[in-house]
C-alpha positions as CSV (number, residue, x, y, z in Angstrom):
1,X,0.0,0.0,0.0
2,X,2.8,1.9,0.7
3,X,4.5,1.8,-2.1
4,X,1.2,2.3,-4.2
5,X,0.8,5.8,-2.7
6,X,4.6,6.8,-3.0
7,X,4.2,6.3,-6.7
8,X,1.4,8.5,-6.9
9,X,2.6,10.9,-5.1
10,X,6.0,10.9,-7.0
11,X,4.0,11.4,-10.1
12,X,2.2,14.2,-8.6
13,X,5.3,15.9,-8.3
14,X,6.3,15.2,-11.1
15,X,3.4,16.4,-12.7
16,X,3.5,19.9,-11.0
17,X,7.1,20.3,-12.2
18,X,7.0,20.0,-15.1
19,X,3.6,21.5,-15.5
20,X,4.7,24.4,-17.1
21,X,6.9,22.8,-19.6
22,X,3.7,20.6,-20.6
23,X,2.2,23.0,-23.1
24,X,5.4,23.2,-25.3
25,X,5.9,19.4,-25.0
26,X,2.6,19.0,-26.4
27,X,2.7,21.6,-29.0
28,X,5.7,20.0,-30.4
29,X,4.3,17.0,-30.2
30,X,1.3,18.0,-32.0
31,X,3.7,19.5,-34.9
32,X,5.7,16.4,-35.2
33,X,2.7,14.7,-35.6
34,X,1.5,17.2,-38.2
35,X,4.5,16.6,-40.2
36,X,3.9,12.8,-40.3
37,X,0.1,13.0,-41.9
């Protein structure tokens, strides 16, 4: 149980770091996927 909650809560942090970088990740991500089609 314990270890169930420590990976959540790892990924919450995670999560909230990175949160601001998210939007550019996902833009490029969109563009790569863009070029593909």
């Amino acid at each position: 149980m314990a270890t169930a909650v420590s990976f959540v809560h790892s990924a919450q942090c995670r999560a909230h770091q990175f949160n601001e970088g998210q939007g550019v990740v996902l833009l490029a991500y969109n563009k790569s996927r863009k070029a593909e089609a």
